[in-house]
N, CA, C and O atoms as a Maestro MAE file, in Angstrom:
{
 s_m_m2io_version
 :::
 2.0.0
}

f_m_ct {
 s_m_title
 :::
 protein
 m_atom[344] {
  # First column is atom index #
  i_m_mmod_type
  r_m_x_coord
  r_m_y_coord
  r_m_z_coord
  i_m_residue_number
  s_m_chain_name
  s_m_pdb_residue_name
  s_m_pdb_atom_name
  i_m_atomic_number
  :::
  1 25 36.445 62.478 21.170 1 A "UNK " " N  " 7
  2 3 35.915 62.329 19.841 1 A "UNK " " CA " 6
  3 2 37.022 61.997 18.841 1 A "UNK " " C  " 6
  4 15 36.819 61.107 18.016 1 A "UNK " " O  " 8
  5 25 38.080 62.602 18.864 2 A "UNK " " N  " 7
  6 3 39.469 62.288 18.110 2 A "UNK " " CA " 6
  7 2 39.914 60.887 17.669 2 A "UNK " " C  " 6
  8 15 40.108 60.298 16.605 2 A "UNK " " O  " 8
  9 25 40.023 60.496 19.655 3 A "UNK " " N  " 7
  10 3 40.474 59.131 19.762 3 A "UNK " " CA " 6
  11 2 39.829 58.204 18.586 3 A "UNK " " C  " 6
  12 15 40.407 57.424 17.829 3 A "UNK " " O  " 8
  13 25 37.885 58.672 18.707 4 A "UNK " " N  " 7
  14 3 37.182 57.355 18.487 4 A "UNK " " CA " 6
  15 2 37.433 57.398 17.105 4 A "UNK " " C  " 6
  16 15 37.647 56.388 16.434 4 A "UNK " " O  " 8
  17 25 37.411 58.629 16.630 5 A "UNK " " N  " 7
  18 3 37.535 59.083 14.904 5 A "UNK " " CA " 6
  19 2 39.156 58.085 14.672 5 A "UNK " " C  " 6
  20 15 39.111 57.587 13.548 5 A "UNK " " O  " 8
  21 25 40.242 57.767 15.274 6 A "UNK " " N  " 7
  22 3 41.455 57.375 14.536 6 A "UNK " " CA " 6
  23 2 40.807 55.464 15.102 6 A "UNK " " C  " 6
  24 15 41.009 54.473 14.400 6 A "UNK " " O  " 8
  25 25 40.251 55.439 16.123 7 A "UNK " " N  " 7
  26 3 40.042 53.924 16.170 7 A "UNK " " CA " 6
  27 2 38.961 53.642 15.284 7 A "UNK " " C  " 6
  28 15 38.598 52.466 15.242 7 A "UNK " " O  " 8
  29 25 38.461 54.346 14.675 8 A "UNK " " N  " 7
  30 3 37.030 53.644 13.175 8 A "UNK " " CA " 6
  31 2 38.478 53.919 12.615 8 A "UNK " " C  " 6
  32 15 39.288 53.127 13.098 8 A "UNK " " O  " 8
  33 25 38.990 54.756 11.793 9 A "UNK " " N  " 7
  34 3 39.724 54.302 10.970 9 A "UNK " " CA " 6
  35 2 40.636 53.817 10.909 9 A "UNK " " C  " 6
  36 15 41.199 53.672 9.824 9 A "UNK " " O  " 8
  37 25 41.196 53.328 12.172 10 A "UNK " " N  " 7
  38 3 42.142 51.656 12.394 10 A "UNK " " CA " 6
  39 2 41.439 50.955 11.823 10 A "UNK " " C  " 6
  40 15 41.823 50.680 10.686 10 A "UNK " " O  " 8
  41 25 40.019 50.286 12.314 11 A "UNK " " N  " 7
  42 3 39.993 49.443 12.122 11 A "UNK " " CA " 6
  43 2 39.267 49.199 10.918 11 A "UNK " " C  " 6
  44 15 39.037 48.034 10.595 11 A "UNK " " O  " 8
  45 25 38.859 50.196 10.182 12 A "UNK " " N  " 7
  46 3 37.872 50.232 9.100 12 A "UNK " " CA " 6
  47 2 39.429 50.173 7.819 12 A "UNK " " C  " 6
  48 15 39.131 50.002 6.637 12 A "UNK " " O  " 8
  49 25 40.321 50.259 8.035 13 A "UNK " " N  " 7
  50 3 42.007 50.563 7.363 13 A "UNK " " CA " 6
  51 2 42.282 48.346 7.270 13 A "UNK " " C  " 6
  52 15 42.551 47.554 6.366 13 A "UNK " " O  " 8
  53 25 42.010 48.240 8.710 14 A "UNK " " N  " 7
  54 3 42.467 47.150 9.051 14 A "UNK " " CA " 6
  55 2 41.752 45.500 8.374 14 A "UNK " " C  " 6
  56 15 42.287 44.460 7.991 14 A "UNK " " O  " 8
  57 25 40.257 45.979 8.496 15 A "UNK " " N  " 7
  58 3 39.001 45.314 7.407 15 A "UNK " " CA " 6
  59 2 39.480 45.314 5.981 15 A "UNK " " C  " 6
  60 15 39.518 44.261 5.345 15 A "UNK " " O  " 8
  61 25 39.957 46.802 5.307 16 A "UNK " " N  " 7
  62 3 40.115 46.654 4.213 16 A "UNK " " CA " 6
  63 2 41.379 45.538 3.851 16 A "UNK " " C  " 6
  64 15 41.289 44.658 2.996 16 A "UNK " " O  " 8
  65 25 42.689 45.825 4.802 17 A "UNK " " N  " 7
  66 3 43.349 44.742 4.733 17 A "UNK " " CA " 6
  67 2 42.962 43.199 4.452 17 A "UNK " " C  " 6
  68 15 43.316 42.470 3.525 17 A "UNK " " O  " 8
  69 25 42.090 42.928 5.591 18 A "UNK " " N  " 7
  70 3 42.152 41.597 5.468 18 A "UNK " " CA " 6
  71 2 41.397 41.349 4.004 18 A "UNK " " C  " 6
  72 15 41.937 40.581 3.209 18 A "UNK " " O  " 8
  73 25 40.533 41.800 3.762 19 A "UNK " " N  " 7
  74 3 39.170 41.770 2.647 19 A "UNK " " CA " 6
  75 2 40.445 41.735 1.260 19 A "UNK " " C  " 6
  76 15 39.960 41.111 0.316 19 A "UNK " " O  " 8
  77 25 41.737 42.185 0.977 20 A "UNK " " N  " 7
  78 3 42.244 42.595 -0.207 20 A "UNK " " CA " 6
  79 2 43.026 41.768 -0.084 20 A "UNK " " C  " 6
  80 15 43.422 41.288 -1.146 20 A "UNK " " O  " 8
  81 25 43.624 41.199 1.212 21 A "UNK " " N  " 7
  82 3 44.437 39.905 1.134 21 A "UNK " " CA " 6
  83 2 43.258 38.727 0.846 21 A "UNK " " C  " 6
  84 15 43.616 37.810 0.107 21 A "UNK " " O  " 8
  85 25 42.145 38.692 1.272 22 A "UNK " " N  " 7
  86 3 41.388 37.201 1.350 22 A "UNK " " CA " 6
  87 2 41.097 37.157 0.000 22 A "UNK " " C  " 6
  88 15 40.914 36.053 -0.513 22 A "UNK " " O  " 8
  89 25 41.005 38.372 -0.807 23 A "UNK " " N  " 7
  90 3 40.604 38.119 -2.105 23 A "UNK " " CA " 6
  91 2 41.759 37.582 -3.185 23 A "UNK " " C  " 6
  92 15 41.366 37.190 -4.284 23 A "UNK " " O  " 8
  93 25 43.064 37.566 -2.899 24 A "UNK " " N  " 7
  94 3 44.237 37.113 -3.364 24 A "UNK " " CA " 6
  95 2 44.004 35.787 -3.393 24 A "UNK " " C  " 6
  96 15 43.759 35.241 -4.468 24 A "UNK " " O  " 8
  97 25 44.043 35.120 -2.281 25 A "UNK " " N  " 7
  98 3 43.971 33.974 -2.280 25 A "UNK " " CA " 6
  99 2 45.295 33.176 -2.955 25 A "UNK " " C  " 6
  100 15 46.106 33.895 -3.538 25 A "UNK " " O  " 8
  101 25 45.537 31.825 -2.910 26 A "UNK " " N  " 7
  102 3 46.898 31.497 -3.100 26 A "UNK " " CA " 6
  103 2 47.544 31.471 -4.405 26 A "UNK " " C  " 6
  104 15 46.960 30.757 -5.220 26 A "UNK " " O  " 8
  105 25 48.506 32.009 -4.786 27 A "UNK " " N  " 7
  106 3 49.287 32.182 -6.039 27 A "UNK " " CA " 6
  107 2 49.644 30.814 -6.959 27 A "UNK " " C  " 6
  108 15 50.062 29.794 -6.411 27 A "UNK " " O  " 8
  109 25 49.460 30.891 -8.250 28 A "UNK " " N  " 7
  110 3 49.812 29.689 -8.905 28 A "UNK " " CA " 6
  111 2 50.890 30.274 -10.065 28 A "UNK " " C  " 6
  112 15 50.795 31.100 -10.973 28 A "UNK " " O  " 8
  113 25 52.034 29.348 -9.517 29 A "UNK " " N  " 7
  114 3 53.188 29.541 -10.347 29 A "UNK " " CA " 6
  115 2 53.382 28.732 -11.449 29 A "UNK " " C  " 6
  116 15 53.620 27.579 -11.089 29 A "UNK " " O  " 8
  117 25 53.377 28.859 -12.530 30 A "UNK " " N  " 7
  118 3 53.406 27.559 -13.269 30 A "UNK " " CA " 6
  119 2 55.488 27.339 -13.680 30 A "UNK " " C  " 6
  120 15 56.400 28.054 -13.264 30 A "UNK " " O  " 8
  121 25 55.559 26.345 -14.418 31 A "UNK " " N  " 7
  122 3 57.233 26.205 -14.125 31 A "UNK " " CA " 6
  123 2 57.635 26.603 -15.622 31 A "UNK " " C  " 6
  124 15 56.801 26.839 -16.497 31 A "UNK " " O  " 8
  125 25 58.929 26.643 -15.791 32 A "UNK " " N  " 7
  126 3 59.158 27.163 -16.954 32 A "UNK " " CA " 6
  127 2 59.485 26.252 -18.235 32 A "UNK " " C  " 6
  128 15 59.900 25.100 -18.115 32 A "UNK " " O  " 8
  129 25 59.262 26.869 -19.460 33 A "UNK " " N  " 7
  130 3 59.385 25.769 -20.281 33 A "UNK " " CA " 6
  131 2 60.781 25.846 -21.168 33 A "UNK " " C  " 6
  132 15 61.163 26.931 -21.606 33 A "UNK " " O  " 8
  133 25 61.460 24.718 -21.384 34 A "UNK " " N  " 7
  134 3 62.117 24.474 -22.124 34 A "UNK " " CA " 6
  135 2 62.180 24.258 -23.416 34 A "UNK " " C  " 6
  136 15 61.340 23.392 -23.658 34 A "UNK " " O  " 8
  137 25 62.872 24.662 -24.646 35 A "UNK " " N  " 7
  138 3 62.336 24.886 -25.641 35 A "UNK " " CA " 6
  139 2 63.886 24.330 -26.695 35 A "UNK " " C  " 6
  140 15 64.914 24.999 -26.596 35 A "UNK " " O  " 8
  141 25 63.846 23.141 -27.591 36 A "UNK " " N  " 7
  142 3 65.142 22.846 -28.424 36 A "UNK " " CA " 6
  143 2 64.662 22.497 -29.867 36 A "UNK " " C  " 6
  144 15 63.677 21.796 -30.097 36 A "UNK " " O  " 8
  145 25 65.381 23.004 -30.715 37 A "UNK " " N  " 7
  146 3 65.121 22.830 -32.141 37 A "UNK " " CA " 6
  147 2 65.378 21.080 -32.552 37 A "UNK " " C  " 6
  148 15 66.351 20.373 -32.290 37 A "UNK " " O  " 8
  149 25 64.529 20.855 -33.041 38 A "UNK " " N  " 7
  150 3 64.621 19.171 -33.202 38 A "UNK " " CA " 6
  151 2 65.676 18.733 -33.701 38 A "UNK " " C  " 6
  152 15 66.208 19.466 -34.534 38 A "UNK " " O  " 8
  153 25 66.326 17.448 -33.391 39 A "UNK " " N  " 7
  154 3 67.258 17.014 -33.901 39 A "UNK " " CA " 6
  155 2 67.006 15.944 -35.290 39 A "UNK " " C  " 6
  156 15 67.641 15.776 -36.331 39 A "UNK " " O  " 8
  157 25 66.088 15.497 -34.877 40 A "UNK " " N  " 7
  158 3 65.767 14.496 -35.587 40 A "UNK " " CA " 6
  159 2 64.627 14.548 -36.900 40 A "UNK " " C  " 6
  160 15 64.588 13.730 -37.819 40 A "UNK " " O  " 8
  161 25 63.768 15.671 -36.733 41 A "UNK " " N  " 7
  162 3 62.600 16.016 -37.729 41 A "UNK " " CA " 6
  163 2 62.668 15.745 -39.048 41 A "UNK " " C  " 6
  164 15 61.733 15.303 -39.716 41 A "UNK " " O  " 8
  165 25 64.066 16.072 -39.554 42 A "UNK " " N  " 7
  166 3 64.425 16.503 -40.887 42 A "UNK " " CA " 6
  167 2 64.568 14.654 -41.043 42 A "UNK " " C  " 6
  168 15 63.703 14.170 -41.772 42 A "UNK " " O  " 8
  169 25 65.194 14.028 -40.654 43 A "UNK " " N  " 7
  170 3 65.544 12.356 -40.825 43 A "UNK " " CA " 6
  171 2 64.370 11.675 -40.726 43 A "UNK " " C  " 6
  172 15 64.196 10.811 -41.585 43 A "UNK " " O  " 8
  173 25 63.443 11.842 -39.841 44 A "UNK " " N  " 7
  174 3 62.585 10.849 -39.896 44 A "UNK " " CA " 6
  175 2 60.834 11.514 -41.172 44 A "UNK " " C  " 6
  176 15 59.802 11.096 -41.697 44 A "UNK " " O  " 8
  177 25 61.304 12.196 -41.073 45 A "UNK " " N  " 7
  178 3 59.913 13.691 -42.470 45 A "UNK " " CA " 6
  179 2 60.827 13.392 -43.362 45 A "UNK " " C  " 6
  180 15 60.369 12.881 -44.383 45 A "UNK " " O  " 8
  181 25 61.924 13.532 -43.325 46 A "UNK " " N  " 7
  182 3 62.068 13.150 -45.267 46 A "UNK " " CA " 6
  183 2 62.718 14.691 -45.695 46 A "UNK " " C  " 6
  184 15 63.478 14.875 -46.646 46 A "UNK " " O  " 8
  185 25 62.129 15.943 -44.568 47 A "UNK " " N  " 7
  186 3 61.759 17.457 -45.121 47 A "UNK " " CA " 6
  187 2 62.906 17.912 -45.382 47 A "UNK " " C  " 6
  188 15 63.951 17.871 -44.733 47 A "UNK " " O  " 8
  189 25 62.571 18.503 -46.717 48 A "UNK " " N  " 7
  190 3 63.874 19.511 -47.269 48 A "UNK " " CA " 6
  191 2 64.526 20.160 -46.092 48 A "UNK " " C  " 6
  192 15 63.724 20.719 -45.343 48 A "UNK " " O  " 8
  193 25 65.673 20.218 -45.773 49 A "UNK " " N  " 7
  194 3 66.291 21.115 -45.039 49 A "UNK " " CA " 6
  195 2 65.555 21.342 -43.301 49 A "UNK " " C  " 6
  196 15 65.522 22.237 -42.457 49 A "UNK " " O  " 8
  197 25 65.105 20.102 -43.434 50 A "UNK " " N  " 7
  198 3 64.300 20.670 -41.836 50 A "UNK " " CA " 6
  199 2 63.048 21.425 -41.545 50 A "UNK " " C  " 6
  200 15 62.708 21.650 -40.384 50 A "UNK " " O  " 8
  201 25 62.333 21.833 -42.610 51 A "UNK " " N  " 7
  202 3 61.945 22.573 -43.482 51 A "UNK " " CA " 6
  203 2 60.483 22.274 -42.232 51 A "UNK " " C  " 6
  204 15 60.056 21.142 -42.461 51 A "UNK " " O  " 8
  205 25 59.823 22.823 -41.280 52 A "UNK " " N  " 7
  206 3 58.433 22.088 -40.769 52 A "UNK " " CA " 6
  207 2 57.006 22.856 -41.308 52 A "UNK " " C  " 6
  208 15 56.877 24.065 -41.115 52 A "UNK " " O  " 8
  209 25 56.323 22.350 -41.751 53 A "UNK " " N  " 7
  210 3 55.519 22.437 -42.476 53 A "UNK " " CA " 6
  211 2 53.969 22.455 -41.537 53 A "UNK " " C  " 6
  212 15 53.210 23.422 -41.592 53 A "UNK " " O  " 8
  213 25 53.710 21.342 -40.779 54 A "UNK " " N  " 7
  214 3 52.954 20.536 -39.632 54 A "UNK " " CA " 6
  215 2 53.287 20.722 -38.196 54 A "UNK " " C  " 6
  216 15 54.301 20.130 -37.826 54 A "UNK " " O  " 8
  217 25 52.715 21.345 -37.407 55 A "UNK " " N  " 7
  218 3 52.859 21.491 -36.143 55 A "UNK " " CA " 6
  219 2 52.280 19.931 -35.338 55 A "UNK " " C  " 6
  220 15 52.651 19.661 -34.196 55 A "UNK " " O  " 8
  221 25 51.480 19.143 -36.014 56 A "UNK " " N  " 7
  222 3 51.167 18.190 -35.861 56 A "UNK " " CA " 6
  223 2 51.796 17.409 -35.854 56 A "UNK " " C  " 6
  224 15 51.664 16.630 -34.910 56 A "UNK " " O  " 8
  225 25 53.090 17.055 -37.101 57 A "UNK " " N  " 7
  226 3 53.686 15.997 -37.380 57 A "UNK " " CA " 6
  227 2 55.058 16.557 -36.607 57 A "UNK " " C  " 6
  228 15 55.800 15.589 -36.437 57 A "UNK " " O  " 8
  229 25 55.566 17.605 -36.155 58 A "UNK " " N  " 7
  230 3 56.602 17.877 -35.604 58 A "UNK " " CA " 6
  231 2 56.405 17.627 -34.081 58 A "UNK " " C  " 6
  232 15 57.407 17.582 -33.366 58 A "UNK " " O  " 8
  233 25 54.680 17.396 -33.340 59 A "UNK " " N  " 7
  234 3 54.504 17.020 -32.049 59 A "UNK " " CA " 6
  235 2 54.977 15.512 -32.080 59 A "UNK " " C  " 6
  236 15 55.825 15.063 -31.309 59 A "UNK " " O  " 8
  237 25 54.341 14.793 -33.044 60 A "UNK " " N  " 7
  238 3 54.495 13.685 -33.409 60 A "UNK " " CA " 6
  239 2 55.961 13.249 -33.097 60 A "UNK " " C  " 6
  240 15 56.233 12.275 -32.395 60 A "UNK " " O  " 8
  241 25 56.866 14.059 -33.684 61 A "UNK " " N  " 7
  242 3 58.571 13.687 -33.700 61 A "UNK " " CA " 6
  243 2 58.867 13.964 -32.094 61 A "UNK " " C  " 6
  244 15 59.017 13.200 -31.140 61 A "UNK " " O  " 8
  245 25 58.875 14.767 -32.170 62 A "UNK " " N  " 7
  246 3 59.204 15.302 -30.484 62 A "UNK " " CA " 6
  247 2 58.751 14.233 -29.239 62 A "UNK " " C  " 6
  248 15 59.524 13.547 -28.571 62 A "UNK " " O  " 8
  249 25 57.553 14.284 -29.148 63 A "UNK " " N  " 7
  250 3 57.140 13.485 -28.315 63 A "UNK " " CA " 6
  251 2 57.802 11.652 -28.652 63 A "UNK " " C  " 6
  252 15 58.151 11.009 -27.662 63 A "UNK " " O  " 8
  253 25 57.863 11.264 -29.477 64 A "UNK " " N  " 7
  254 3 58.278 9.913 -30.042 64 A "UNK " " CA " 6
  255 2 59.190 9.768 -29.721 64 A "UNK " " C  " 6
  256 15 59.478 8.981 -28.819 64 A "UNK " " O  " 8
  257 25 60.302 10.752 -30.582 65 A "UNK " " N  " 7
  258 3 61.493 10.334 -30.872 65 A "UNK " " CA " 6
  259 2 62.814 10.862 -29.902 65 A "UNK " " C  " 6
  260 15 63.831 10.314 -29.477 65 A "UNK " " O  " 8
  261 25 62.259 12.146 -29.801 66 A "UNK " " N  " 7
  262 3 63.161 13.373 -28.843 66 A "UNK " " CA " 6
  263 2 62.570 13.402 -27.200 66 A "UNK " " C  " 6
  264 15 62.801 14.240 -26.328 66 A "UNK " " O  " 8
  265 25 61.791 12.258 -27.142 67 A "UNK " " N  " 7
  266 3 61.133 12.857 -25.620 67 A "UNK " " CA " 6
  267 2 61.046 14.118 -24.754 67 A "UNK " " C  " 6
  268 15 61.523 14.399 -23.655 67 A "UNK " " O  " 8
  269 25 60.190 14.855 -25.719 68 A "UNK " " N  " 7
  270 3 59.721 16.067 -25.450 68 A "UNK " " CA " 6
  271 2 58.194 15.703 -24.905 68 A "UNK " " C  " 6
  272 15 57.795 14.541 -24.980 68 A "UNK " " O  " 8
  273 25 57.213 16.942 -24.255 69 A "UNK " " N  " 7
  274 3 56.266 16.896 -23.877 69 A "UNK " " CA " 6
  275 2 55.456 17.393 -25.544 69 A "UNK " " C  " 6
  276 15 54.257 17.159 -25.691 69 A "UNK " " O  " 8
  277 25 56.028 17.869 -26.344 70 A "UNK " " N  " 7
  278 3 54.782 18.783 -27.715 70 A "UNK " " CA " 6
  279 2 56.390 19.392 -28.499 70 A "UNK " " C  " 6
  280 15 57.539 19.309 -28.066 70 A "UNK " " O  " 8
  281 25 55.940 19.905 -29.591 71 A "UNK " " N  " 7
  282 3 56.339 20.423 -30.633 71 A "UNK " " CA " 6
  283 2 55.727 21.185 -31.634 71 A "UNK " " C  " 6
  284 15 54.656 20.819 -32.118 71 A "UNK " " O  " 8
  285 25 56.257 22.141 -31.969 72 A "UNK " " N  " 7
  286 3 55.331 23.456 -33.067 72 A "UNK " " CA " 6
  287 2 56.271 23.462 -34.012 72 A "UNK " " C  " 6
  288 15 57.328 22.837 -33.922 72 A "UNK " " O  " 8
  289 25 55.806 24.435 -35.323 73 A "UNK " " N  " 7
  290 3 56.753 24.831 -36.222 73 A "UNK " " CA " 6
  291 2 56.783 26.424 -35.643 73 A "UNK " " C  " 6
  292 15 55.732 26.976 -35.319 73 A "UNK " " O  " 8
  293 25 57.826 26.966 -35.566 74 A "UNK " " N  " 7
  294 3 58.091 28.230 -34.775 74 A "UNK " " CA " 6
  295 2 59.189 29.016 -36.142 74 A "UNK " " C  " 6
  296 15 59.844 28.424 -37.000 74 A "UNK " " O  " 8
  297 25 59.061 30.394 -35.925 75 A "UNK " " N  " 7
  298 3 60.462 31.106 -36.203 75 A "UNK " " CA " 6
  299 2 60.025 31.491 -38.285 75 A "UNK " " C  " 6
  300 15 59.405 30.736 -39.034 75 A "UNK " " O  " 8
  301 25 60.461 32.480 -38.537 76 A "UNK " " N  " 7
  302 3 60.435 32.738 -39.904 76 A "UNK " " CA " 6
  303 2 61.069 32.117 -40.677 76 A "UNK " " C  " 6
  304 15 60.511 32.428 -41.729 76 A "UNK " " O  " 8
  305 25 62.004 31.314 -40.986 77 A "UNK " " N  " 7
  306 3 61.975 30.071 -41.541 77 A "UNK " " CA " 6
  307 2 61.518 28.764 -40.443 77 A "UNK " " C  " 6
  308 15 62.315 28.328 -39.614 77 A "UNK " " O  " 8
  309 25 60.165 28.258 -40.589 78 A "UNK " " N  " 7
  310 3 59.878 27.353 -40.067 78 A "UNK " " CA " 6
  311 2 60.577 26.311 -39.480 78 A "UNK " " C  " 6
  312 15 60.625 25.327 -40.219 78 A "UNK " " O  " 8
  313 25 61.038 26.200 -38.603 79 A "UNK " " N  " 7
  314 3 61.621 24.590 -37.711 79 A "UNK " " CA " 6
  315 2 60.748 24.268 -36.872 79 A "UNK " " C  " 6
  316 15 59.880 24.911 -36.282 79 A "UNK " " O  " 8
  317 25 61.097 23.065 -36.869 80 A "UNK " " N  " 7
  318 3 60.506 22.360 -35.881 80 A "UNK " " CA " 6
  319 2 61.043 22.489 -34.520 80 A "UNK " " C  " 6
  320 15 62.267 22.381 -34.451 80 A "UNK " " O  " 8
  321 25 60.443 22.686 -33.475 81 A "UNK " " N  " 7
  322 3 60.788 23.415 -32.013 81 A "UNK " " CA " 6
  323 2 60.333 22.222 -30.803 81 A "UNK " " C  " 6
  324 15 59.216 21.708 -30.748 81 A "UNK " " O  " 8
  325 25 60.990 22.052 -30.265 82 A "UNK " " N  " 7
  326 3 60.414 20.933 -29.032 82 A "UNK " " CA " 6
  327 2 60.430 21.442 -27.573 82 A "UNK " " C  " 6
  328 15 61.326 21.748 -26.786 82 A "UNK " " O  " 8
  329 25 59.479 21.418 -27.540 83 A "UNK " " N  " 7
  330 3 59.421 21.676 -25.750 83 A "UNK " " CA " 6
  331 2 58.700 21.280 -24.422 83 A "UNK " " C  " 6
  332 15 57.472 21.193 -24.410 83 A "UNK " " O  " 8
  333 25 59.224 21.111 -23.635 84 A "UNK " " N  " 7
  334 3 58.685 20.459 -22.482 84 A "UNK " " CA " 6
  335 2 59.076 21.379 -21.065 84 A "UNK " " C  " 6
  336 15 59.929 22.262 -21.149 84 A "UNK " " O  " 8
  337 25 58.472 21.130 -19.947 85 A "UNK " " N  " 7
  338 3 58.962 21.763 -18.291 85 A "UNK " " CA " 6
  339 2 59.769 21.170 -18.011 85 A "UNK " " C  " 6
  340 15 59.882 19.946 -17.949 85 A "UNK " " O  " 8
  341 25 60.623 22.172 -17.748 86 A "UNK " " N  " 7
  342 3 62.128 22.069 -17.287 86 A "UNK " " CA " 6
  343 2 61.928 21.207 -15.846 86 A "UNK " " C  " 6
  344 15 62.908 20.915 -15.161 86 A "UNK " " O  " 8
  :::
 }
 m_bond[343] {
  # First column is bond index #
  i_m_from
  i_m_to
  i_m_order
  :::
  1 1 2 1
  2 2 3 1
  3 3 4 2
  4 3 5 1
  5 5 6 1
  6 6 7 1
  7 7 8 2
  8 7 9 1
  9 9 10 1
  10 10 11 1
  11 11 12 2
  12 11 13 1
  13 13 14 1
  14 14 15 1
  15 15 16 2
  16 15 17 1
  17 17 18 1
  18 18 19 1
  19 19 20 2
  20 19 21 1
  21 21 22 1
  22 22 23 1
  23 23 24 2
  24 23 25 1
  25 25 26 1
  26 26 27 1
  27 27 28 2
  28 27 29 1
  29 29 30 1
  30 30 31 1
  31 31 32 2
  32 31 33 1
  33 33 34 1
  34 34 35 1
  35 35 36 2
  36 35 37 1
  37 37 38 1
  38 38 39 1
  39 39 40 2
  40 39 41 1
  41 41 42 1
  42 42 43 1
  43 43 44 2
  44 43 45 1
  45 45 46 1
  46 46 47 1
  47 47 48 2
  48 47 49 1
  49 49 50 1
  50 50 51 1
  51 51 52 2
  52 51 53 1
  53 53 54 1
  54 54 55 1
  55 55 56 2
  56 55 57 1
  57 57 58 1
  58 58 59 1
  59 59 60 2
  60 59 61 1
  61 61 62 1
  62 62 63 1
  63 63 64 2
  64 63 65 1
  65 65 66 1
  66 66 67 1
  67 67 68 2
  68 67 69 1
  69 69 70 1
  70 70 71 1
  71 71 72 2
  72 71 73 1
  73 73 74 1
  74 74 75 1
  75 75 76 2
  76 75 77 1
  77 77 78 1
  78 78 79 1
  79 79 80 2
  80 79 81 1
  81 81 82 1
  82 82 83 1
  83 83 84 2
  84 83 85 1
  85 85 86 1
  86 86 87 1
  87 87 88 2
  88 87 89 1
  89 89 90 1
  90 90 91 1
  91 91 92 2
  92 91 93 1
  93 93 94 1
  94 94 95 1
  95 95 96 2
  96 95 97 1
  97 97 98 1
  98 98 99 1
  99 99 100 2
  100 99 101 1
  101 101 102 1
  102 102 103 1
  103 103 104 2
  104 103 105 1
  105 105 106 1
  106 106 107 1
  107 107 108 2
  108 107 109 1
  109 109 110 1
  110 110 111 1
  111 111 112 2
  112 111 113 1
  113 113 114 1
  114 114 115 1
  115 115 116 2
  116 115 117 1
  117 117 118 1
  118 118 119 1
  119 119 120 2
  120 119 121 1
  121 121 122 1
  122 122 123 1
  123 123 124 2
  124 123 125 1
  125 125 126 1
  126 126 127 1
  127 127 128 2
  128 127 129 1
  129 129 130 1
  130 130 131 1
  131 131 132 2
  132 131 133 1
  133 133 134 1
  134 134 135 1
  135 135 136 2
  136 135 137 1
  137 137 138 1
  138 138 139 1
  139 139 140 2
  140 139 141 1
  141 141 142 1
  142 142 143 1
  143 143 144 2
  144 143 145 1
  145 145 146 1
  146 146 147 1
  147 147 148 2
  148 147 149 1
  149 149 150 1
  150 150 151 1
  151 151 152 2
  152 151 153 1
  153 153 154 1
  154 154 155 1
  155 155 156 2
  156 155 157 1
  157 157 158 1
  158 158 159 1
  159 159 160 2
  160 159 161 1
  161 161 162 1
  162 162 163 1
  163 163 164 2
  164 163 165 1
  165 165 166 1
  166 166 167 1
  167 167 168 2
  168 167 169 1
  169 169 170 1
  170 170 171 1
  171 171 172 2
  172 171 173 1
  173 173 174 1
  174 174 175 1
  175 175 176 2
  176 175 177 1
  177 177 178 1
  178 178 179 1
  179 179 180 2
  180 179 181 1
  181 181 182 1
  182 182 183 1
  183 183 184 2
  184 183 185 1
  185 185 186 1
  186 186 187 1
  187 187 188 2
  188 187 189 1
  189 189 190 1
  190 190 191 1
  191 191 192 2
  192 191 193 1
  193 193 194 1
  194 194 195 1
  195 195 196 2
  196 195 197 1
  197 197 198 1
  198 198 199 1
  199 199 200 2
  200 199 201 1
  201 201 202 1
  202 202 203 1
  203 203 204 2
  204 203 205 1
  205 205 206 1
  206 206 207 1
  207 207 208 2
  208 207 209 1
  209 209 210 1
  210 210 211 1
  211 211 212 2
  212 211 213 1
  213 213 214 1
  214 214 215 1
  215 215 216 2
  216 215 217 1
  217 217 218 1
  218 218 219 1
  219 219 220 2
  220 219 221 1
  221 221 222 1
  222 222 223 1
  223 223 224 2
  224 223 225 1
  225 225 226 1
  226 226 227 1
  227 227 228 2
  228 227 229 1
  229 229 230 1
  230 230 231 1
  231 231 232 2
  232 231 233 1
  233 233 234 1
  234 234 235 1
  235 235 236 2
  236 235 237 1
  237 237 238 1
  238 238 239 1
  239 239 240 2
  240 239 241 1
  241 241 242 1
  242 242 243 1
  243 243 244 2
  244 243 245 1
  245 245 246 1
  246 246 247 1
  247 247 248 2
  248 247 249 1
  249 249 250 1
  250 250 251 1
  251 251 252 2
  252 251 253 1
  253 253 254 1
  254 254 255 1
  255 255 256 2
  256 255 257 1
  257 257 258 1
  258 258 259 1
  259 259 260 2
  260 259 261 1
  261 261 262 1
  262 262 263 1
  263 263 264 2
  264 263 265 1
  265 265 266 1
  266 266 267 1
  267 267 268 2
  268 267 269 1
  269 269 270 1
  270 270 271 1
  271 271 272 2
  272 271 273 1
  273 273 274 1
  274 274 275 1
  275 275 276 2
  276 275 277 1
  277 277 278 1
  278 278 279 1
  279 279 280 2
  280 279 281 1
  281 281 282 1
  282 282 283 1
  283 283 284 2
  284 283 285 1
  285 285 286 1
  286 286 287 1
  287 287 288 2
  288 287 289 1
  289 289 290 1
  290 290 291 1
  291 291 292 2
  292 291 293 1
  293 293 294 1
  294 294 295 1
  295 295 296 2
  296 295 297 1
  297 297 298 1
  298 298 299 1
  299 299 300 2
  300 299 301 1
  301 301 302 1
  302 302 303 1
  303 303 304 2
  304 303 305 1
  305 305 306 1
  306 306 307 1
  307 307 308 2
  308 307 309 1
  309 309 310 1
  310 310 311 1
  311 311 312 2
  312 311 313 1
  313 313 314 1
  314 314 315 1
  315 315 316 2
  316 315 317 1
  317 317 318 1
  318 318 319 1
  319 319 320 2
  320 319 321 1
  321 321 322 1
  322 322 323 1
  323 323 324 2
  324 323 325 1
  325 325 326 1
  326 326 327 1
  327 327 328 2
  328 327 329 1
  329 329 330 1
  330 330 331 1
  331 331 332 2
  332 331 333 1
  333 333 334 1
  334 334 335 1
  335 335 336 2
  336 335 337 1
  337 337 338 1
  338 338 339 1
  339 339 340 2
  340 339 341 1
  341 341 342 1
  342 342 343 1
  343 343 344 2
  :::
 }
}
C-alpha cells in the first residue's frame, strides 16, 4: 500500500510538472533601448536653449535628422531625448 501511495504521488508531482512548464510556454525577450539627448533639436526648432516643448516635433527631429527610431521630451527641464534598440 506504501509503495502505491509514493507512485500516485510521483506521478501526480510529475503531471503537475509538466502542466506548469506547458503553461510557460516560450519567453519573449524584448532588446534594450538606447536613449541620447538630441544634438540637433535646438538648431533645426529655433527652441530657446533646447528647450522641448512637443514630443511630436522632437520624434520628428530624431527620426529625420539623428536617425533614431522616436523621440520624447523627457526629464524636469524638458529635452528632447532620442531613442532607438541598441
Amino acid at each position: 500500500m506504501e509503495r502505491f501511495l509514493r507512485s500516485v504521488s510521483a506521478a501526480f508531482l510529475l503531471l503537475l510538472l509538466l502542466l506548469a512548464s506547458a503553461e510557460m510556454g516560450p519567453m519573449v525577450v524584448e532588446g534594450r533601448i538606447c536613449e541620447s539627448h538630441s544634438e540637433k533639436y535646438q538648431e533645426l526648432t529655433g527652441k530657446f536653449l533646447g528647450l522641448c516643448l512637443s514630443s511630436r516635433e522632437c520624434s520628428v527631429v530624431c527620426v529625420a535628422a539623428e536617425d533614431f527610431e522616436d523621440g520624447k521630451c523627457k526629464g524636469f527641464i524638458s529635452r528632447c531625448v532620442c531613442s532607438k534598440k541598441c
